[in-house]
matplotlib code that plots the C-alpha trace (Angstrom):
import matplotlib.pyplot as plt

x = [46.6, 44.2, 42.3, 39.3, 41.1, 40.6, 43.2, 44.8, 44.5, 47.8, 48.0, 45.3, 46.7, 49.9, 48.4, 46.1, 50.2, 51.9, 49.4, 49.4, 52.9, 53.4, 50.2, 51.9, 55.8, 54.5, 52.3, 53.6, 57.6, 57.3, 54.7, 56.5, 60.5, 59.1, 58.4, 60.5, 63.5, 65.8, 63.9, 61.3, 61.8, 60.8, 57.4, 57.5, 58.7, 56.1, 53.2, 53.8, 54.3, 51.4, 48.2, 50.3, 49.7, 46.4, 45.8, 47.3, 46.0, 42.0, 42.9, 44.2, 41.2, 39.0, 40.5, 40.3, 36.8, 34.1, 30.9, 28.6, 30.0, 30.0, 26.2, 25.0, 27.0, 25.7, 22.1, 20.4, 22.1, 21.8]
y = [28.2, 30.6, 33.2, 31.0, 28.6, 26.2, 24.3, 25.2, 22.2, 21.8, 21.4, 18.8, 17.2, 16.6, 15.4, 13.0, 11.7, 11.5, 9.4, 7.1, 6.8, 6.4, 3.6, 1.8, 2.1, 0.5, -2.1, -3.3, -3.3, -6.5, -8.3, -7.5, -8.3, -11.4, -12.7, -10.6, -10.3, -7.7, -6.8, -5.5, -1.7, -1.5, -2.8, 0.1, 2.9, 2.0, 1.7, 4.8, 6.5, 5.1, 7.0, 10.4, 10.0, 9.2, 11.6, 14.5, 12.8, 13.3, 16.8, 17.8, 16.0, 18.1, 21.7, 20.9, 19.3, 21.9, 20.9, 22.3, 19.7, 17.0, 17.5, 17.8, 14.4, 12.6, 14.0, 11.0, 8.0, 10.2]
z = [121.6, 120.5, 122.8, 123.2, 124.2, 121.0, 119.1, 115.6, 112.6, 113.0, 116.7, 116.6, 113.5, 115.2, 118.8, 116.5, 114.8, 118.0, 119.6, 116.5, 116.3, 120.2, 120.5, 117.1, 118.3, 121.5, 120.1, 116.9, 117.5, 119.9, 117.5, 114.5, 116.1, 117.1, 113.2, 111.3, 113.4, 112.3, 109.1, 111.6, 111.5, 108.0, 108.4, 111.9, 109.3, 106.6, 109.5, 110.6, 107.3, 105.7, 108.1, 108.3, 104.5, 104.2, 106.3, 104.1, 101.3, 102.8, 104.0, 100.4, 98.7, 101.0, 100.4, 96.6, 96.3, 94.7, 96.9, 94.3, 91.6, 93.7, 94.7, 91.0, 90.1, 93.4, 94.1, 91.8, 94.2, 97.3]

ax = plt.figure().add_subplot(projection="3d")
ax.plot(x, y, z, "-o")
ax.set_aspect("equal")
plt.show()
C-alpha cells in the first residue's frame, strides 16, 4: 500500500482476478459437472483463463494506443 493509503494497478488488478476466479470456481463448477461430467474442468480452466486475458489484452491496447492518432481518425463520426 502506498502512503496515501491507495492501491497499486497491480494490487487492484489482482483483487479484481481473485474475485472473478473465486465467484466463477463457486458458480460454474456445479453447473458445468452436472452436463459435462468429468470433462468439466476444462471448460473451469478455459473460463477463468479467458477474462485474465482480455484483461491484459485491454491494458496492453491501452499503454500502446497514441491518443492523438486515434482522435484525428475518429473526430468525423464522433
Amino acid at each position: 500500500m502506498n502512503k496515501n493509503n491507495t492501491i497499486t494497478r497491480n494490487q487492484y488488478f489482482f483483487v479484481i482476478q481473485s474475485a472473478m476466479i473465486g465467484i466463477g470456481v463457486i458458480s460454474l463448477a456445479a453447473g458445468v459437472t452436472k452436463k459435462a461430467q468429468q470433462s468439466g474442468w476444462i471448460a473451469i480452466i478455459i473460463a477463468g483463463i479467458y477474462p485474465i486475458l482480455c484483461v491484459i489484452l485491454s491494458y496492453e491496447i491501452y499503454k500502446n494506443l497514441n491518443l492523438n492518432y486515434s482522435w484525428n481518425l475518429f473526430k468525423r463520426v464522433l
